[in-house]
C-alpha positions as CSV (number, residue, x, y, z in Angstrom):
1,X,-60.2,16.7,-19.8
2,X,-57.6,18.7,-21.6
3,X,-58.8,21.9,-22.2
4,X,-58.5,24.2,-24.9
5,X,-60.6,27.3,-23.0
6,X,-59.2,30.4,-22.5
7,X,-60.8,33.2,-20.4
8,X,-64.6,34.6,-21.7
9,X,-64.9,31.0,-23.2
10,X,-62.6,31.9,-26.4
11,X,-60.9,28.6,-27.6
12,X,-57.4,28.2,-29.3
13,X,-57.0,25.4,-31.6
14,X,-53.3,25.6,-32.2
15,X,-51.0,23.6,-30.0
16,X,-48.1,24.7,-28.2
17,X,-44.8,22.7,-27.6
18,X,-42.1,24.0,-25.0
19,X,-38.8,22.8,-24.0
20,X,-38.0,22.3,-20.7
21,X,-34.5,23.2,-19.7
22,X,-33.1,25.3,-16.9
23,X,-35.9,28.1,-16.9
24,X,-38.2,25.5,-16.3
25,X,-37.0,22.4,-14.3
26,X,-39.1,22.9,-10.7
27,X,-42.5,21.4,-10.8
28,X,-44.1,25.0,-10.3
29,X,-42.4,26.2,-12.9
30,X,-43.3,23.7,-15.5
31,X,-47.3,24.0,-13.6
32,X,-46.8,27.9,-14.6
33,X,-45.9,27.1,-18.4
34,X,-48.9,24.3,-18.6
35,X,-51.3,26.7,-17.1
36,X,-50.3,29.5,-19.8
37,X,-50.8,26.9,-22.3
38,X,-48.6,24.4,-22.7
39,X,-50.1,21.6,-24.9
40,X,-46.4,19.3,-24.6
41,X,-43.2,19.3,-22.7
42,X,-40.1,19.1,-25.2
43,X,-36.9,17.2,-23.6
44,X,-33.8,18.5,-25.8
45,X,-32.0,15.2,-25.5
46,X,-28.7,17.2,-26.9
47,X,-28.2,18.6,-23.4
48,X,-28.9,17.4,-19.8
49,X,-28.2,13.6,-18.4
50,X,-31.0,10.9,-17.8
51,X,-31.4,11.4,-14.0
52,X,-32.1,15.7,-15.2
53,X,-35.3,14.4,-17.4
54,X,-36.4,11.3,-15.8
55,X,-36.6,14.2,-12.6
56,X,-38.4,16.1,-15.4
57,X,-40.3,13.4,-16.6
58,X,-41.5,12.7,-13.1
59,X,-42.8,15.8,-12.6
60,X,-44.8,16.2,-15.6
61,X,-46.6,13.4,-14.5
62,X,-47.7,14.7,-11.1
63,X,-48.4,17.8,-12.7
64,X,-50.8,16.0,-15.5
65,X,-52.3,14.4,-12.5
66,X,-52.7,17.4,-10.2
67,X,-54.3,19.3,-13.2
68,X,-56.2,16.6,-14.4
69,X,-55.1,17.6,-17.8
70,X,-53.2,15.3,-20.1
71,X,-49.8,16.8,-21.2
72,X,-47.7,14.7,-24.6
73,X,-44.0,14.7,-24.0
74,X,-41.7,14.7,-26.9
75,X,-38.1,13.1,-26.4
76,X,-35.6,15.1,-29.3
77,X,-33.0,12.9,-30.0
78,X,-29.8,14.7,-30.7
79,X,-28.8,12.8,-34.1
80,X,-25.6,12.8,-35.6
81,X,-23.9,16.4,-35.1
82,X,-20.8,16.9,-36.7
83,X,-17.8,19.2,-35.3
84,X,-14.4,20.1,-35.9
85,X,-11.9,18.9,-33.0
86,X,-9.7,21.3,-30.8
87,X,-8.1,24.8,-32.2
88,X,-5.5,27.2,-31.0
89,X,-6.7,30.4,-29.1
90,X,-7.5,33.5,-31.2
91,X,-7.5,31.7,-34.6
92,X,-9.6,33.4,-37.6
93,X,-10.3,32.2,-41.2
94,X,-9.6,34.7,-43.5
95,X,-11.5,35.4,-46.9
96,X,-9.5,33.6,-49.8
97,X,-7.4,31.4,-48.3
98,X,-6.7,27.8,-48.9
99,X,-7.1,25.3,-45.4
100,X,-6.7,22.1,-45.1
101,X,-9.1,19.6,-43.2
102,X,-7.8,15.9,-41.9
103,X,-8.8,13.6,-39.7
104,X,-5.9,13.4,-37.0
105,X,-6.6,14.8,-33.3
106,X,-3.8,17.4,-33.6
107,X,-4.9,20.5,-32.6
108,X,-6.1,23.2,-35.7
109,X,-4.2,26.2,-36.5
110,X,-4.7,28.5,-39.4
111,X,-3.2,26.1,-42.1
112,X,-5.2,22.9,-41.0
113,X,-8.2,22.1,-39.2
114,X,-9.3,18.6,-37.4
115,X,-12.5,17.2,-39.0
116,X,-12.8,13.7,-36.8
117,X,-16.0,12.1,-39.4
118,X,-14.9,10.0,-42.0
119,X,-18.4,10.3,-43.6
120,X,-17.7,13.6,-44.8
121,X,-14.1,13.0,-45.8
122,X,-16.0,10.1,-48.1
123,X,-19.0,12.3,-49.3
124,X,-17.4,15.5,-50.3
125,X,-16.4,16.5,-54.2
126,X,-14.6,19.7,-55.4
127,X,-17.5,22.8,-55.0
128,X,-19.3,20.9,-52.1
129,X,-19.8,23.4,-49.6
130,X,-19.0,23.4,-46.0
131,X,-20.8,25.8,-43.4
132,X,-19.1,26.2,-39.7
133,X,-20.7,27.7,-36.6
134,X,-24.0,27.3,-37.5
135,X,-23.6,29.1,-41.3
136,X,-21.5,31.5,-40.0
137,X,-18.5,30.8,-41.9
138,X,-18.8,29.3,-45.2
139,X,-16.0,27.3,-47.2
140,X,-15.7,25.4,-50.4
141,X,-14.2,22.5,-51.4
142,X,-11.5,22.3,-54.1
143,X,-8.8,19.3,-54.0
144,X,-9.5,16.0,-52.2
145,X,-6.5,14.0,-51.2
146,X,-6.4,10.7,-48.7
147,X,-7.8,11.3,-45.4
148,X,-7.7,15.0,-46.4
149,X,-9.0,17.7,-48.2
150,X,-8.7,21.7,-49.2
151,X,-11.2,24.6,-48.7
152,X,-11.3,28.1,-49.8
153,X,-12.6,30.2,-47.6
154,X,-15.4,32.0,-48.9
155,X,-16.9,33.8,-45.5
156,X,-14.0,34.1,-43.0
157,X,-14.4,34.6,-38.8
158,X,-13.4,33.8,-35.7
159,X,-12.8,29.8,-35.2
160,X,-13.5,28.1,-31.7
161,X,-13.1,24.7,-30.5
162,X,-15.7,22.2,-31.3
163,X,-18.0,24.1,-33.6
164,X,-20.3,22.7,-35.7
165,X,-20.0,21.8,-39.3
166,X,-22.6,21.4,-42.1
167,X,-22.4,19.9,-45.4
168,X,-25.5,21.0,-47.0
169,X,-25.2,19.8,-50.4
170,X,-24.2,16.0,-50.0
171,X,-26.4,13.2,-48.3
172,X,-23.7,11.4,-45.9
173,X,-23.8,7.6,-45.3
174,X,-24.2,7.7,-41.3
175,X,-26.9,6.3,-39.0
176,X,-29.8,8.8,-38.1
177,X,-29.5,7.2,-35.1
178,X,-26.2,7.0,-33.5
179,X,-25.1,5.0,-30.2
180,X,-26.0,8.0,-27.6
181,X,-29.3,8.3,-29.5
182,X,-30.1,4.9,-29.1
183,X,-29.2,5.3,-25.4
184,X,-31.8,8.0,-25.5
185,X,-33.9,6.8,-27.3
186,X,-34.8,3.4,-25.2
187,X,-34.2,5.5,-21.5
188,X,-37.5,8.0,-23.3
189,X,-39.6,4.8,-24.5
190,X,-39.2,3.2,-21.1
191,X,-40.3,6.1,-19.3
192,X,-43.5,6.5,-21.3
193,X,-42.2,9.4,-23.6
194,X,-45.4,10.0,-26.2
195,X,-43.7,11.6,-29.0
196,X,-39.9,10.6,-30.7
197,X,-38.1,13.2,-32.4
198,X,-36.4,12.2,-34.7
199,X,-33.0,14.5,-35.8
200,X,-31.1,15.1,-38.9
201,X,-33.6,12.6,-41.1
202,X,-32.6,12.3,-45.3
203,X,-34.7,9.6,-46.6
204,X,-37.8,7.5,-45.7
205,X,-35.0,4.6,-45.0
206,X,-34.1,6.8,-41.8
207,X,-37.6,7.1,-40.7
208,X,-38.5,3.1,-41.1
209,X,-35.3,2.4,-39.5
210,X,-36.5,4.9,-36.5
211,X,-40.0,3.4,-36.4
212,X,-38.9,-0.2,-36.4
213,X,-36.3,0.5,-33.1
214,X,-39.5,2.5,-31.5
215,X,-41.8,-0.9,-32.4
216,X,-45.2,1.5,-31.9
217,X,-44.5,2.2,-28.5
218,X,-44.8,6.1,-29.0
219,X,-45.6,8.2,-32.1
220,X,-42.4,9.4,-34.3
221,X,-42.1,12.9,-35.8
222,X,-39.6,13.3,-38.6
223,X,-37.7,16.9,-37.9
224,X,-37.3,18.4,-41.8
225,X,-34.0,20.3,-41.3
226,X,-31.8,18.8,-44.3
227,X,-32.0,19.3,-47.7
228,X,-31.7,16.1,-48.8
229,X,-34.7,15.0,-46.7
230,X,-37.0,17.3,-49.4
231,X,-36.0,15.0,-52.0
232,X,-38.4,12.1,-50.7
233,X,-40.4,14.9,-48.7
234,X,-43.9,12.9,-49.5
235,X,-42.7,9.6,-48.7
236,X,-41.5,10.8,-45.1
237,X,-44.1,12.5,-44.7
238,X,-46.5,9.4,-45.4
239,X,-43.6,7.1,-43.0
240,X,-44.0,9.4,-40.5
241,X,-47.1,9.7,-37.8
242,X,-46.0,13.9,-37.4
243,X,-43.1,16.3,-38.9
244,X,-41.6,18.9,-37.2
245,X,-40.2,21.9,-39.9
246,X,-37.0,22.8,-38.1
247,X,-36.3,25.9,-39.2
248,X,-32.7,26.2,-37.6
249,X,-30.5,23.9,-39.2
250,X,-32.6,24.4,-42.1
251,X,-32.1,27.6,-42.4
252,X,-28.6,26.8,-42.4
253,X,-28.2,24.5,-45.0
254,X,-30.9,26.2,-47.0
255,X,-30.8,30.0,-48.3
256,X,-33.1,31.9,-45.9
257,X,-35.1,33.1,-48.5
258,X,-35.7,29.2,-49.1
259,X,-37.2,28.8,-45.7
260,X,-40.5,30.6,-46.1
261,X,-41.9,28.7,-48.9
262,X,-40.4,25.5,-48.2
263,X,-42.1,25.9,-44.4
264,X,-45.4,26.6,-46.4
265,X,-45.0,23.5,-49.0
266,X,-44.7,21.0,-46.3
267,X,-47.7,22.0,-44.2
268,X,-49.7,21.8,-47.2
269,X,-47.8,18.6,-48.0
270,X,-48.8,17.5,-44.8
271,X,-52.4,18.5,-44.5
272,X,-52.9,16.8,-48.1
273,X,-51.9,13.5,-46.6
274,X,-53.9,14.4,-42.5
275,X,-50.4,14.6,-40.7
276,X,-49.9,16.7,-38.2
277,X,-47.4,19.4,-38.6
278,X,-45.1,21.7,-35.8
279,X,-43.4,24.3,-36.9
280,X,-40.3,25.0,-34.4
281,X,-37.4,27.6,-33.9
282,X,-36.9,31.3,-33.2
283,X,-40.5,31.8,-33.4
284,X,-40.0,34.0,-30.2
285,X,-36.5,34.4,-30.0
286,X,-36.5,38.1,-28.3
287,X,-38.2,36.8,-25.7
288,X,-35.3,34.6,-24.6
289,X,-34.1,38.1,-22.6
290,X,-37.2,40.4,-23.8
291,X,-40.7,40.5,-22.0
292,X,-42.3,41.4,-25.4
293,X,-41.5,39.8,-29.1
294,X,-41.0,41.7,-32.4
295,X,-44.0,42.7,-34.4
296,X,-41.6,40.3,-36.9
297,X,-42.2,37.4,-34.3
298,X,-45.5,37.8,-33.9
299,X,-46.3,37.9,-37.1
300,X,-44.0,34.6,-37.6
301,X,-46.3,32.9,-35.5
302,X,-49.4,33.8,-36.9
303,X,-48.3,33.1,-40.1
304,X,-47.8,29.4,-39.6
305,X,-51.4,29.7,-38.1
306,X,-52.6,31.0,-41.4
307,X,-50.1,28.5,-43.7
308,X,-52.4,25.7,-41.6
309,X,-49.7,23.9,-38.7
310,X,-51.5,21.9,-35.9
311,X,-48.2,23.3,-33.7
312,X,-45.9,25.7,-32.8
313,X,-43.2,25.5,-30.9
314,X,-40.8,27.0,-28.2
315,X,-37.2,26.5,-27.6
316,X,-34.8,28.4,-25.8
317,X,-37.7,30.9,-24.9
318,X,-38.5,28.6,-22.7
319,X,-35.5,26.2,-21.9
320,X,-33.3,29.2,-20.5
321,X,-35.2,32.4,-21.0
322,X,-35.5,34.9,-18.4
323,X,-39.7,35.4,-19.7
324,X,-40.6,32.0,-20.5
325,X,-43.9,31.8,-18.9
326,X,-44.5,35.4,-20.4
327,X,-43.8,33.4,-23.9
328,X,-46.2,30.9,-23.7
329,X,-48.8,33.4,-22.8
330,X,-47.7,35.5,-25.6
331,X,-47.5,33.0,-27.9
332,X,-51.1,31.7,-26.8
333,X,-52.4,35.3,-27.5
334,X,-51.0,35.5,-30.6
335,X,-52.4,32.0,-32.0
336,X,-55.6,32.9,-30.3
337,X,-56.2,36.2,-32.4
338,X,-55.1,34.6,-35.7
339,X,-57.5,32.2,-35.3
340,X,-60.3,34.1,-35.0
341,X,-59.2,36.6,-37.5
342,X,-58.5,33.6,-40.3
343,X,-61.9,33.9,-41.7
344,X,-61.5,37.7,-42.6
345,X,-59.3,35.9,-45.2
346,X,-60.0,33.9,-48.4
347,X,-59.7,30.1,-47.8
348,X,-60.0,27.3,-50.4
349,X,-60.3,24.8,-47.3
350,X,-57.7,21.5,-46.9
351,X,-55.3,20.7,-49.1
352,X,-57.2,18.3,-51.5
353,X,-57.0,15.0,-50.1
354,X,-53.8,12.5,-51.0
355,X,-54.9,9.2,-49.8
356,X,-56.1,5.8,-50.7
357,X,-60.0,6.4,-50.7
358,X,-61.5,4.7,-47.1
359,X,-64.4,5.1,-45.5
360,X,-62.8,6.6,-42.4
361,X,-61.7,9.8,-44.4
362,X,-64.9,10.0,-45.8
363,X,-66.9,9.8,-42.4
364,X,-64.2,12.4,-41.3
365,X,-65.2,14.5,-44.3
366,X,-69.0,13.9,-44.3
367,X,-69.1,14.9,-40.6
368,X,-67.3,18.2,-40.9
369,X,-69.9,19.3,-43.4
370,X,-72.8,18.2,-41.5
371,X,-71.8,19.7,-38.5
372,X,-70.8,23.6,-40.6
373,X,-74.1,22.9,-42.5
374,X,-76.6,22.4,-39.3
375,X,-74.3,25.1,-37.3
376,X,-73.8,22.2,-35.0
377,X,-72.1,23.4,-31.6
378,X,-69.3,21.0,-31.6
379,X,-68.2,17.3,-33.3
380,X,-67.7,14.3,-31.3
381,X,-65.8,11.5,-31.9
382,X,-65.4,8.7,-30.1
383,X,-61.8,6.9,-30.9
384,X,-60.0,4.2,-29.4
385,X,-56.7,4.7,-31.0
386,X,-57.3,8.9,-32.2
387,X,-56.9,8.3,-35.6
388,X,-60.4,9.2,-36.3
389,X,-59.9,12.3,-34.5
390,X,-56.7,13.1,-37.0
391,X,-59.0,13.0,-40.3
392,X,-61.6,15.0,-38.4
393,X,-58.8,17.6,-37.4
394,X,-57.1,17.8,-41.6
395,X,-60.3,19.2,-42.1
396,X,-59.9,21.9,-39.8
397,X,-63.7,22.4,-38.9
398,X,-64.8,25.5,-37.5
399,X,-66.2,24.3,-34.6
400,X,-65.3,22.4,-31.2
401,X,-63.8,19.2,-31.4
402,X,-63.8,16.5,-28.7
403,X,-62.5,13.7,-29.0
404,X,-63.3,10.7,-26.4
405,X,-61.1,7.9,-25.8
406,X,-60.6,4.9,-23.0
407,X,-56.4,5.5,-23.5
408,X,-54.5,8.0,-21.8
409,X,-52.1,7.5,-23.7
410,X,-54.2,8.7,-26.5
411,X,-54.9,12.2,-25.2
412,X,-51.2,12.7,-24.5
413,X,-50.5,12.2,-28.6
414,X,-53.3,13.8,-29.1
415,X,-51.5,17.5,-27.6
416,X,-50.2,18.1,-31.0
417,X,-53.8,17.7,-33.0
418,X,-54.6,21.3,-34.2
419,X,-58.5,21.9,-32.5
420,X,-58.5,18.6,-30.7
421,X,-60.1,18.8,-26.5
422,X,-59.8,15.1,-25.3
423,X,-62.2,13.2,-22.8
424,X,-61.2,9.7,-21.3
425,X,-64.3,8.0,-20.9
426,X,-64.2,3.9,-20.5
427,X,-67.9,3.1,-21.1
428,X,-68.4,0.2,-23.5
429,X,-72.1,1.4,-24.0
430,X,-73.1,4.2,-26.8
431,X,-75.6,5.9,-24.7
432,X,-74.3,5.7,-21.5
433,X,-70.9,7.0,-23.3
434,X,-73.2,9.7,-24.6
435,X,-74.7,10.7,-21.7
436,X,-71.6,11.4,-19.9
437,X,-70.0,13.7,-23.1
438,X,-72.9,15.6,-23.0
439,X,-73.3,16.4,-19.2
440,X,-69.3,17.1,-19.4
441,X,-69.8,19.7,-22.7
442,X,-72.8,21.2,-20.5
443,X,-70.6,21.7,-17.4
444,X,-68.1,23.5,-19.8
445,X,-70.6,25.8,-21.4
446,X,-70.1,24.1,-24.9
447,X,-73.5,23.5,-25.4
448,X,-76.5,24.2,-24.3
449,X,-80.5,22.5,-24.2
450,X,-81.7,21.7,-27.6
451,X,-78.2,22.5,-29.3
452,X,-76.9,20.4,-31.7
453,X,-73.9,18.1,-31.7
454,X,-72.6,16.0,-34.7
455,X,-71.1,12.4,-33.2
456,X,-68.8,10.0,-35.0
457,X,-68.1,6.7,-34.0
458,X,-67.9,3.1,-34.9
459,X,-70.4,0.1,-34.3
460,X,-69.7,-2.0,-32.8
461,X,-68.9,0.8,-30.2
462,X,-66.0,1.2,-28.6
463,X,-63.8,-1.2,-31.4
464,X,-60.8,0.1,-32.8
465,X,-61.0,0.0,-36.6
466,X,-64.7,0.7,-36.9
467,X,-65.7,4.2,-37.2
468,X,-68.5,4.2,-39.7
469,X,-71.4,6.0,-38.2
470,X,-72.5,9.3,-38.1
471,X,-75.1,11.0,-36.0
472,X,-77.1,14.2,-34.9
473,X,-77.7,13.8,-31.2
474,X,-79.5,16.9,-29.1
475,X,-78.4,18.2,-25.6
């Protein structure tokens, strides 16, 4: 059973991704960060070689088994990153001067720079902007020439080797894919990774493209970190089964000021349509060499507790930080007391619902307000394939919810659904099925004799497809 519990029987509801890296590559290790809270392991495919997370992989999986606790793993493909090619030593841009960018494998100096991706080269237009070292340095573009163009400098600095380059304001022809990702991308599917990341997405064509290669052998979340993907923002949303709100690129392609209320837009986007939502990036970054965060952090956090996200997620806190155990605590501490302050705050309840009208959304929605109306002690829904648990969890009830299904697999995706505990029961039988959830909620001090419990399922039981029932069973 995965467990949401925390000591004294509080519950937290929001999820917690982490990325494994060198802070956290020995099985106890990665048992310490799962124990603290960890709802899913993050492999940063960008960094470290197949035999580094298969040896992850591997022990993920033990530790899943010696904790009896399902864990999701989420493979992060790199996607296409762009860089400039070699420079000399000690070269800086300077403010208001003209450089020029080619495509040959010379090395840069302070009149031209190396630009190896044709893409751009075909893409750019006098007054496109170009952003190096992740936004650090920002240039524009003023003549175009074959195979070459000219920049102004507009924020100068210190130029290394092989830094980044973004070109925020065009949408460039290129695979979201490319040939290392699809490397990747079939070593994570054929060791069982639950959840693809998918990089750098513009359109719904990227994220079709993405889910036809995966052919539904794991779930695929759309990372939001270009501007041109908020131009068909709803449709990937729909395409996609999650979305992660990458904050980092984003926030480099974006004005920061941007960021907030774009990061709130597409959780309510998301909510609207019952997609899960993470949001990821320097939620904790202090903690990366700091054994406490900011009161800015911390309120960071909360905050996308308040704006609605299933998840949250840590990077380098916990891929290299010194305190990355001490994050995930924090960060579990910090969800925790948001979540039981959130009612001390006016709330109009989920994003109106944007769907086709079924009756799975509408059992979903019935059953929520049964359970808040009775003052039921938790909701129960039995699910073959979780998506009943999904339109349970867009409603974001106000009590427990456990969600029991035959499929490991299942319970792995499910480490991203905001409030979701998951059982893995086989029985074919209602009441035998029953029977067993209720002993298991007794055992965890959910419930108690004579309480109430609000159970949603499908008849003929156990079919995927067929939730249509609701009922009020008693312990």
């Amino acid at each position: 059973m995965t467990s949401n519990t925390r000591s004294g029987q509080t519950w937290r509801a929001t999820k917690i991704l982490a990325t494994l890296g060198s802070a956290s590559e020995s099985e106890a290790q990665i048992t310490q960060l799962v124990q603290a809270g960890v709802n899913i392991v993050r492999m940063n495919f960008s960094h470290g070689t197949h035999e580094e997370h298969l040896k992850r992989i591997e022990m993920v999986r033990a530790i899943e088994k010696k904790l009896s606790q399902p864990i999701g793993i989420l493979a992060d493909m790199q996607g296409p990153k762009y860089r400039i090619g070699r420079v000399v030593d000690g070269l800086s841009l300077v403010e208001g001067s003209l450089i020029q960018f080619d495509q040959s494998d010379e090395i840069g100096n302070a009149e031209r720079l190396p630009l190896p991706h044709p893409e751009i080269f075909k893409a750019l237009y006098p007054g496109a902007r170009l952003l190096m070292d992740d936004g650090k340095l920002a240039l524009v573009v003023k003549t175009l020439a074959d195979n070459a163009f000219t920049a102004e400098v507009l924020t100068g600095g210190p130029v290394l080797s092989r830094k980044g380059v973004n070109v925020p304001d065009i949408k460039l022809d290129t695979d979201v894919l490319t040939s290392k990702d699809l490397k990747d991308l079939e070593f994570a599917l054929d060791k069982g990774a639950d959840w693809i990341a998918l990089s750098f997405v513009q359109s719904v064509s990227d994220v079709l493209a993405a889910k036809a290669k995966i052919a539904g052998r794991a779930q695929l979340m759309a990372k939001i970190e270009k501007p041109a993907a908020l131009a068909e923002i709803q449709d990937i949303i729909n395409a996609s089964d999650a979305i992660m709100i990458a904050r980092g690129d984003l926030g480099v392609e974006l004005d920061a000021a941007e960021v907030p209320s774009v990061q709130k837009r597409l959780i309510y986007q998301c909510r609207k349509v019952g997609k899960p939502v993470v949001v990821a990036t320097q939620m904790l970054e202090s903690m990366i060499h700091s054994p406490t965060p900011t009161r800015a952090e911390a309120t960071d956090v909360a905050g996308a507790v308040f704006d609605g996200a299933d998840a949250v997620m840590l990077s380098a806190e916990t891929a290299i930080g010194d305190y990355a155990v001490e994050a995930v605590k924090t960060m579990a501490s910090i969800l925790t007391s948001a979540e039981m302050h959130i009612k001390e705050f006016p709330f109009d309840g989920p994003a109106p619902l944007d769907v086709e009208p079924s009756i799975y959304h509408a059992v979903a929605k019935a059953a929520v307000a049964l359970a808040q109306t009775i003052e039921a002690k938790a909701i129960i829904a039995y699910s073959a394939s979780g998506n009943t648990a999904v339109r349970i969890a867009r409603e974001r009830p106000a009590i427990r919810l456990f969600v029991s299904t035959p499929e490991l697999a299942v319970q792995r995706r499910l480490s991203v659904l905001f409030g979701a505990t998951t059982l893995r029961q086989a029985e074919s039988d209602y009441e035998a099925a029953l029977s067993i959830t209720k002993e298991t909620l007794k055992q965890e001090k959910v419930v108690h004799t004579n309480d109430a419990i609000v159970v949603v399922a499908g008849f003929p039981f156990g079919l995927a497809g067929s939730t249509n029932a609701i009922r009020v069973e008693h312990i």
